[in-house]
C-alpha positions in Angstrom: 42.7 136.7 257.7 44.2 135.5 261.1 44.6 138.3 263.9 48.6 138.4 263.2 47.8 139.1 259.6 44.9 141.7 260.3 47.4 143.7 262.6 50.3 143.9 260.3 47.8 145.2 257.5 47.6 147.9 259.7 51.1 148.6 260.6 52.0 148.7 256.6 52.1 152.7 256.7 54.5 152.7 259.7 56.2 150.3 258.3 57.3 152.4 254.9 57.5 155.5 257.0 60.3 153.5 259.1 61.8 152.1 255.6 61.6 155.3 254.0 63.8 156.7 257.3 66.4 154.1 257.5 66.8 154.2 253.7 67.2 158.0 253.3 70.0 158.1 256.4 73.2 157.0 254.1 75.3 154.4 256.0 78.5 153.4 254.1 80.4 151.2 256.5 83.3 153.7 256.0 81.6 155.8 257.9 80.9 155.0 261.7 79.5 158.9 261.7 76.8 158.3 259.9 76.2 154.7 260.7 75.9 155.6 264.0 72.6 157.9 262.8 71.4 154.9 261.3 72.1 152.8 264.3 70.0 155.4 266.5 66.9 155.1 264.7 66.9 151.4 264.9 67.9 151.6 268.6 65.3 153.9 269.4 62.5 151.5 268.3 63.9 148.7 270.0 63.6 150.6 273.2 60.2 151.8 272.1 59.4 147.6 272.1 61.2 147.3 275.9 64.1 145.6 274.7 67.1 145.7 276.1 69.7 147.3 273.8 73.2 148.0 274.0 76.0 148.0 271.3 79.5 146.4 271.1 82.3 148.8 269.2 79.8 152.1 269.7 80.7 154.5 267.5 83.9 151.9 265.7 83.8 150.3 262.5 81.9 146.9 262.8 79.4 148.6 265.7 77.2 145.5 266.4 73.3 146.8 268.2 72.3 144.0 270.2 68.5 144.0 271.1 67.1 141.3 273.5 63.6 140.4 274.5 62.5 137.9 277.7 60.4 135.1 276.1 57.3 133.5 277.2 57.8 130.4 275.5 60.6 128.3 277.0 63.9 128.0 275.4 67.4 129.2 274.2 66.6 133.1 272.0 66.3 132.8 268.4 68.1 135.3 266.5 67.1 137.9 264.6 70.2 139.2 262.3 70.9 141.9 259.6 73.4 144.0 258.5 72.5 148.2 258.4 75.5 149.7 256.2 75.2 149.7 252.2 77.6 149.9 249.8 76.7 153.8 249.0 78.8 156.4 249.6 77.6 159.4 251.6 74.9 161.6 249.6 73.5 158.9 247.5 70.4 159.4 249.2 70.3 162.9 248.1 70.6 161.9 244.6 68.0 159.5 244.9 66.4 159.0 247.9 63.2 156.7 248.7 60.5 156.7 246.7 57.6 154.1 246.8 54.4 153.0 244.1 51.8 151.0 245.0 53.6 147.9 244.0 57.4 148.8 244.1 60.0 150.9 246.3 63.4 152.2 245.8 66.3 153.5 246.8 69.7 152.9 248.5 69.7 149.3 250.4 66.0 149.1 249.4 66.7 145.7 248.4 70.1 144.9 250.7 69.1 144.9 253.3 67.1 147.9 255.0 63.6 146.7 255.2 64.6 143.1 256.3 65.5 145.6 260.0 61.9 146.8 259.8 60.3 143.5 259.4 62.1 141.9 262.1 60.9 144.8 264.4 57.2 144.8 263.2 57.3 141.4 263.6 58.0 141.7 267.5 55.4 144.5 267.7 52.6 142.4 266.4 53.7 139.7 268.5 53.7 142.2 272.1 50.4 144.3 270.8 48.6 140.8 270.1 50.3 139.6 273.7 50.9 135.9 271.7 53.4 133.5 273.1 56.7 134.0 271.4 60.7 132.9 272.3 63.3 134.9 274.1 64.6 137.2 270.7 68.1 138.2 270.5 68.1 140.9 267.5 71.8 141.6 265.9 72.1 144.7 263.6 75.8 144.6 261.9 76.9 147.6 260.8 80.2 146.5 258.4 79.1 143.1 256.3 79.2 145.4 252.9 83.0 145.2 253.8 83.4 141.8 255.0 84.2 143.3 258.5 87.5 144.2 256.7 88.7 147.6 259.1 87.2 145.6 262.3 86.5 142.5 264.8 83.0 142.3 264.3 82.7 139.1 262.9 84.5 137.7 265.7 82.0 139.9 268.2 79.1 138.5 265.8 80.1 135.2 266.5 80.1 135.3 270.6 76.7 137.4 270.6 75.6 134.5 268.8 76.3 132.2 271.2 73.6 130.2 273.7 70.9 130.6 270.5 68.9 128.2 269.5 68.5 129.2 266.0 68.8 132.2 264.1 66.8 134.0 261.0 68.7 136.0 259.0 66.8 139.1 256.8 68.4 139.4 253.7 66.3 139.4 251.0 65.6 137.2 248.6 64.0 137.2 245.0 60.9 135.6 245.0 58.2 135.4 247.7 58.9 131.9 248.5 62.2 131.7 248.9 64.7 131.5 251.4 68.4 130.7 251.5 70.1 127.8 252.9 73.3 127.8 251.3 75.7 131.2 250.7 79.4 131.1 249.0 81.8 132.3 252.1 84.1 135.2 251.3 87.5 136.0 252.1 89.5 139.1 251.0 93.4 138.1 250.8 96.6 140.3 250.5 99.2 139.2 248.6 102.3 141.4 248.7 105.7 140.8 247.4 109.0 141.8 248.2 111.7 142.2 245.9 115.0 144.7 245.7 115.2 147.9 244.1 118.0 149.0 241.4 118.2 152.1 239.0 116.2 150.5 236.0 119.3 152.5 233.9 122.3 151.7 235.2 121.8 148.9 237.4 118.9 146.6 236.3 120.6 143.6 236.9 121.2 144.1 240.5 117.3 144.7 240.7 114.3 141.9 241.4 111.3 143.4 240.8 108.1 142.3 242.5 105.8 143.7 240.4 107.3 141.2 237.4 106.5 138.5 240.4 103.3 139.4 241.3 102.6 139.2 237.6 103.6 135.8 237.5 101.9 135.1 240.5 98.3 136.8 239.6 98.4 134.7 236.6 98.3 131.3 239.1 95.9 133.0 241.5 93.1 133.6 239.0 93.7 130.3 237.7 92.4 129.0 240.9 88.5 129.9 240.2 86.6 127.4 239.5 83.3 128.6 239.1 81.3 125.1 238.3 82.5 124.0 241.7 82.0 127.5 243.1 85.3 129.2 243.7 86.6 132.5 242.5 89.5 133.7 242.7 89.5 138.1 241.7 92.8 140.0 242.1 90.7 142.8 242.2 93.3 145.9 243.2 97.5 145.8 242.4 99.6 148.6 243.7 103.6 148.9 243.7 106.6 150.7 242.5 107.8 153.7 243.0 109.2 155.4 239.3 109.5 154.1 236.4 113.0 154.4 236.4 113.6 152.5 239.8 113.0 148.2 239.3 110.6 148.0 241.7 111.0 146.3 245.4 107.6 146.7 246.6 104.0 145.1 244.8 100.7 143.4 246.3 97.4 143.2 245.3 94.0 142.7 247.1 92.2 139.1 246.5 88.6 138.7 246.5 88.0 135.1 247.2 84.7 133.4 247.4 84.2 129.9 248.0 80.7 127.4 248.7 82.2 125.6 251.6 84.6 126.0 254.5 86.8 123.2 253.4 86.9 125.1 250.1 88.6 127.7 251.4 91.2 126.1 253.4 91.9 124.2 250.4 92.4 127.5 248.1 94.4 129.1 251.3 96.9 126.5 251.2 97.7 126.4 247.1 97.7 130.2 247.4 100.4 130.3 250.2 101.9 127.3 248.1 102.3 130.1 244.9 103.4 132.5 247.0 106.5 130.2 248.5 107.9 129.1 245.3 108.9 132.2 243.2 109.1 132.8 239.7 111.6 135.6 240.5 114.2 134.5 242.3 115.5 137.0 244.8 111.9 138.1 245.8 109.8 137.2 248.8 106.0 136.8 249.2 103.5 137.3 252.3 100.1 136.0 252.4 97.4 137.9 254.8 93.9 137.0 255.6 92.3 140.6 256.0 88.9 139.5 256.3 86.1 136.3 256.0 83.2 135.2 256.2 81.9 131.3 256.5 80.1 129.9 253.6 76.5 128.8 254.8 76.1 125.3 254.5 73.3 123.1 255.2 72.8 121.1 258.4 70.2 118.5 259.7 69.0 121.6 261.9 68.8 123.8 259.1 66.6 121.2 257.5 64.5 120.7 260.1 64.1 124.8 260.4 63.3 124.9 256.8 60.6 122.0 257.0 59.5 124.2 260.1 59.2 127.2 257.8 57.6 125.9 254.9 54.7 124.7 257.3 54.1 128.1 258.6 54.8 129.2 255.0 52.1 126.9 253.3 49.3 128.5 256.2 49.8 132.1 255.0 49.7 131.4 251.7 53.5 131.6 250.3 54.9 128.1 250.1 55.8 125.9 249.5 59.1 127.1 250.1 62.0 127.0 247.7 65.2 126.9 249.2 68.0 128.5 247.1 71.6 128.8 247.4 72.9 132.4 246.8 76.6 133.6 245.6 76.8 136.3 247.5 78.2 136.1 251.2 76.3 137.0 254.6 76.3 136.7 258.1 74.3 134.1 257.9 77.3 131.8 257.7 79.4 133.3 261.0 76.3 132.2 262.7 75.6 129.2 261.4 79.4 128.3 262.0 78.5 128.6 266.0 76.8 125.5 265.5 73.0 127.4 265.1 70.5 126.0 262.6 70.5 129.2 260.1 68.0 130.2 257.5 68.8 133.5 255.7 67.1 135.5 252.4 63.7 135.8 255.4 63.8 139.8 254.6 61.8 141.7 251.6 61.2 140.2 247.9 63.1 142.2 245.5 66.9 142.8 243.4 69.5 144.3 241.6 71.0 144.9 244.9 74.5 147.3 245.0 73.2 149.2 242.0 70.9 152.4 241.1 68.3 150.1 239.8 67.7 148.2 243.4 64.3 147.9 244.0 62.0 145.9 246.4 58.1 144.7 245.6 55.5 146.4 248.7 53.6 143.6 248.8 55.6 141.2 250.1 56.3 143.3 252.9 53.5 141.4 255.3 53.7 138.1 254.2 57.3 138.1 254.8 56.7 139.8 258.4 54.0 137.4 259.1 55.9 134.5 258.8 59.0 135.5 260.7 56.5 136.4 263.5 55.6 133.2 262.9 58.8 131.1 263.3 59.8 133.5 266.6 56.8 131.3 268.3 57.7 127.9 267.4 58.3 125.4 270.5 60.3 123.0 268.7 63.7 123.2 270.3 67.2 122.6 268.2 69.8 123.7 270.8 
């Protein structure tokens, strides 16, 4: 066992005790109250390992804690990133708070994404208590991804803190101890709202045009979009309008949740859904298209590559490759990063699944293996930027 390895074995306690405190803080992104409790705990140990720390939208939906670190190995910082809020509402971790067994822990965001935040900050304490060599470290903790940064401007702020990097590391997890993601479906959620003209449903229904008959025709073409072999999905997932049920309505929308694997995918589906939205069914109605929120899709790069057959060779010396890289369905930051031009690897965080659900869980022992080798990568000289 190398020195790096020796030292995290020791940290493992503090390590779950810092789990254990992040996890049983609840941090829905609704909530910058609360968030901003879970904010303080990860900004206090960040100043406990002399970084300097500030935060962009304190105490705002979409807060962004920015932690940086001098390096004494030349070159652009590498990014550390992760995401704090879950998608838990306040007093989950009441109801079940965490609980760990020799092998497995649980809890609210046991899986997405809380310990990823520890190992990223062990991982810098080994490297300053062992005094090794290690890049500058720029360490971004979002606080609004669960939402897609839907109420805020954080994934624009993400993507100018992520600028000047050389390449970034992002700690999701992943579900097997040899993993990690280079490819992530981007995300975007879409309003569709219609206009139409209201009438007394009685005496008048003629005169009426009702937009909830036209979002009905239109719903029917937007879902028809998904093609899930190439993958795209297309999920009106919320529909509200209309006023009585004696009154034709004048007024419909619903929310769309669209996913897509690649940011030519999504202009694509943007422009056939504003092409459904301009050529009514119901004539007399009107149609307006909104992009609330996105994310980019993570897509491979020759960097990336290179970063992965980086990885894997640090991997393959601790004992956990080869690596596999996987491509995930869900969305991450990963992908506003790697959009700034950054070679991106994400799923770097704790082995584990079921995320967004009761039965989350993530395994203990992959805790140090996974620390040790993004301690690891944060001393690599090989430059990308």
């Amino acid at each position: 066992m190398n020195a790096l390895a020796t030292y995290l074995t020791t940290q493992l306690p503090a390590m779950l005790q810092f789990t254990e405190r992040l996890v049983n803080q609840d941090s829905p992104a609704t909530e910058p109250a609360n968030i901003q409790q879970a904010v303080a705990l990860v900004q206090a140990k960040m100043e406990a390992l002399h970084m300097t720390v500030h935060q962009l939208n304190a105490n705002h939906p979409g807060t962004i804690l920015i932690g940086e670190l001098p390096g004494t190995l030349p070159g652009r910082p590498v990014i550390l990133s992760g995401h704090l809020d879950t998608v838990f509402p306040t007093g989950t971790t009441a109801q079940r708070p965490f609980t760990t067994t020799q092998s497995l822990m649980s809890g609210p965001g046991i899986f997405d994404m809380k310990p990823g935040l520890t190992m990223g900050l062990f991982a810098i304490q080994a490297l300053q208590a062992l005094q090794l060599p290690h890049r500058a470290i720029r360490m971004l903790v979002i606080t609004d991804e669960e939402k897609i940064h839907r109420d805020s401007t954080a994934d624009q702020a993400l993507a100018q803190a992520a600028q000047g990097a050389d390449f970034a590391l992002n700690l999701e997890g992943s579900a097997a101890l040899n993993q990690v993601t280079t490819t992530t479906r981007g995300g975007m959620i879409v309003e569709v709202a219609v206009q139409g003209q209201a009438a007394h449903s009685g005496a008048a229904p003629e005169a009426g045009r009702s937009a909830i008959l036209e979002l009905a025709h239109q719903i029917i073409q937007l879902e028809a979009l998904s093609d899930l072999t190439a993958g795209l999905h297309v999920n009106c997932g919320t529909i509200t309008g209309g006023s009585s049920e004696n009154i034709i309505p004048d007024f419909a929308k619903t929310q769309l949740g669209v996913r897509f694997k690649t940011n030519a995918q999504r202009e694509h589906l943007l422009a056939q859904i504003q092409a459904i939205a301009a050529t009514p069914t119901v004539a007399g109605t009107q149609t307006t298209v909104t992009v609330k929120t996105k994310i980019d899709s993570l897509e491979p790069t020759t960097g990336s590559q290179t970063l992965l057959q980086i990885a894997d060779q640090h991997a393959q010396a601790i004992g956990i490759g080869p690596l596999a890289a996987i491509a995930s369905g869900g969305a991450s930051d990963a992908g506003i990063i790697a959009a700034q031009g950054i070679p991106t690897l994400d799923g770097l965080g704790i082995v584990g699944g079921k995320a967004h659900t009761k039965d989350e869980f993530a395994v203990v022992e992959s805790l140090l293996p996974r620390t040790q080798l993004i301690a690891a990568l944060l001393q690599i000289t090989h430059q990308f930027n």
